[in-house]
N, C-alpha and C positions, 0 to 999 in steps of 0.2 A: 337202690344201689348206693345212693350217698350216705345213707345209713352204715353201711355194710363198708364201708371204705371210709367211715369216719368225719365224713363232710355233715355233722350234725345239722347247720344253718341253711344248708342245703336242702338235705331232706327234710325238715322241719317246714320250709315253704311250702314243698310237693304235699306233706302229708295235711300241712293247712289246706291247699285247697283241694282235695280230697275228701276232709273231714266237710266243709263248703257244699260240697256236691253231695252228698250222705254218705258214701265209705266208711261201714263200719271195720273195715281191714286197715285204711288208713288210720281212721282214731284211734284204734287197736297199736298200732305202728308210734302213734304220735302219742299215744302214753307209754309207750316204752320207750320211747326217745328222752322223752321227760324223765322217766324212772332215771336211763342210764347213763344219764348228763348230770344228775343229781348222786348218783353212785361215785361219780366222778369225781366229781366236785368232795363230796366226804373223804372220798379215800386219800385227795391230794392235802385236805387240811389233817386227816389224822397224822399222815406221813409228817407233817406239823406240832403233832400228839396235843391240838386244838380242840378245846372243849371235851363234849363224851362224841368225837366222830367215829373212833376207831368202835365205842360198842355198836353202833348204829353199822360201821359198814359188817360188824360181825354178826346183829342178828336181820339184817336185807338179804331179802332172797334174791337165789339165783334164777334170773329167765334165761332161758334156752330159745334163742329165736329161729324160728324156721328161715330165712331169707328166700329162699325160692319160691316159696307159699306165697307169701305174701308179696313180694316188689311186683306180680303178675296185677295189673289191674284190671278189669272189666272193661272193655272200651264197646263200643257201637261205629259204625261207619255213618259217616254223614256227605249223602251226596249232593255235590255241589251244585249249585242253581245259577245258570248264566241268564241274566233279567236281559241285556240287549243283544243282539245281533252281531256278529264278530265284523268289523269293517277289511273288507279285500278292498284294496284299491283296483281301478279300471284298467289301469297295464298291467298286471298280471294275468290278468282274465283275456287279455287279447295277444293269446301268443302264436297266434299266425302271421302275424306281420313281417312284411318283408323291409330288412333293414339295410337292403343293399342300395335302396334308392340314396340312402343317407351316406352313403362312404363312396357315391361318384364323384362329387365334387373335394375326392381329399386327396392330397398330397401326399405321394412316399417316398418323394428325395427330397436332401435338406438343403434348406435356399443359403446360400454365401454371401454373404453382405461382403463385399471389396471395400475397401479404405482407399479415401483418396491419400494421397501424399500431396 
């Protein structure tokens, strides 16, 4: 997609580690990347009428990229492996308890401290 949107250095990363993993869609991707960054690069120096670029961008062929073909990659699901035991604390586990013992000795009017004069 960062191909496709012009984000070269972006996709250049993706399709390195792509090409990394074996993707021959990626390498496939990342010499066209190459090609059309190099395309680029001539066209803006002919625009310059620097050196022979303009004959070079006249006989570079045209690629036609498919984009939906290829930005699709191959993936696998990889399921997760939990090595220890998930820790529940012991007051969650003990929800029968009665909490009424704890709020006999509480207070529900507010005490007034008086000032001497």
């Amino acid at each position: 997609m960062n191909f496709k949107l012009g984000d070269y250095d972006s996709a250049e990363k993706y399709y390195k580690e792509g090409v990394q993993l074996g993707s021959k869609k990626c390498e496939y991707m990342l010499a066209n990347l190459y090609y059309k960054k190099s395309i680029d690069m001539h066209r803006k120096l002919a625009k310059e009428n620097y050196d022979d670029c303009s004959k070079i961008i006249e006989s570079a062929a045209d690629i036609k990229l498919d984009f939906y073909e290829t930005l699709v990659p191959k993936f696998t699901l990889i399921e997760e492996k939990i090595d220890e035991e998930e820790y529940v604390p012991i007051y969650i586990l003990d929800i029968n308890e009665n909490l009424e013992d704890m709020l006999d000795d509480l207070q529900y009017e507010m005490i007034i401290d008086e000032q001497e004069e």
